[in-house]
C-alpha positions as CSV (number, residue, x, y, z in Angstrom):
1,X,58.8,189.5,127.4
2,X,59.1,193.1,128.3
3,X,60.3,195.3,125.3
4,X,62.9,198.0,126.0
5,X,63.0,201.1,124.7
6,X,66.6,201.7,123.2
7,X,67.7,205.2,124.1
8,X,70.9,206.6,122.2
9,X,73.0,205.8,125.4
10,X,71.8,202.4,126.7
11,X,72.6,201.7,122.2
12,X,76.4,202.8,123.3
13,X,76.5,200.7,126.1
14,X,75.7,197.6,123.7
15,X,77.8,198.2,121.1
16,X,80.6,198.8,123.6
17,X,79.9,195.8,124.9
18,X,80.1,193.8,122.1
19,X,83.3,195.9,120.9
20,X,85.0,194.2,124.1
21,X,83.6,190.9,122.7
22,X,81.5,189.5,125.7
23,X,79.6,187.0,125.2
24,X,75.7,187.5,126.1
25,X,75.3,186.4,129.4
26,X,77.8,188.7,130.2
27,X,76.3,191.8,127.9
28,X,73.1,190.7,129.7
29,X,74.7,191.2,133.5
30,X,76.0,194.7,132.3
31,X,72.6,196.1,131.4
32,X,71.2,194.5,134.8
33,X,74.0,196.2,136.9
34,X,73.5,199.7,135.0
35,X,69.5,199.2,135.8
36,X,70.3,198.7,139.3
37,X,72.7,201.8,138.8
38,X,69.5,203.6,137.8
39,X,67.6,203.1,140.7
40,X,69.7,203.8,142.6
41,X,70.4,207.0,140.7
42,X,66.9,207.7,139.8
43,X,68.3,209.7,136.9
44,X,70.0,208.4,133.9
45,X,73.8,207.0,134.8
46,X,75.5,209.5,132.3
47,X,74.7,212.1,135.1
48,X,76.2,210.7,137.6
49,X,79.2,212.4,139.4
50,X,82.5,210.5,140.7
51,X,80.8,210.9,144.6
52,X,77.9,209.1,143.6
53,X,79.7,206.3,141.5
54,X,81.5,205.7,144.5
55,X,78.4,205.7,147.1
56,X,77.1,203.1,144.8
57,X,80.2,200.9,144.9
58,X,80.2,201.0,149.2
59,X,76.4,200.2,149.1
60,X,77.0,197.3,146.3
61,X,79.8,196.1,148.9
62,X,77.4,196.9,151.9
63,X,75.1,194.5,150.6
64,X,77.5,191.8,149.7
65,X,78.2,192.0,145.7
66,X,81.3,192.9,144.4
67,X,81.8,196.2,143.2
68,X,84.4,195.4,140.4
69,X,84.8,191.7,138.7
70,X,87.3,189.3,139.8
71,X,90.5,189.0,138.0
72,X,90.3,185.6,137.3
């Protein structure tokens, strides 16, 4: 398995995620969607202006995934 190097930022992300108390499957589906975020990006996500957030969201919805979780 590929190793990850932890940056001080993607170490946030975890611990914020495990403050909120999701379980791992769901941790695991948040890193996923930020390395999508990425590549889309090609920069890291923290640089990322409110335009590009948003051009992300239409292609996400573009290509048939939801941009926000359901409410269930």
């Amino acid at each position: 398995m590929k190793e990850e190097k932890t940056t001080a930022l993607r170490q946030r992300m975890i611990e914020d995620i495990q403050i909120r108390g999701l379980g791992e499957k769901a941790q695991k589906a948040h890193i996923r969607n930020v390395k999508h975020f990425v590549a889309f990006l090609g920069r890291s996500p923290d640089t990322a202006s409110p335009e590009e957030l948003r051009s992300y969201q239409l292609q996400m919805k573009n290509d048939g995934v939801s941009a926000f979780p359901s409410s269930r």
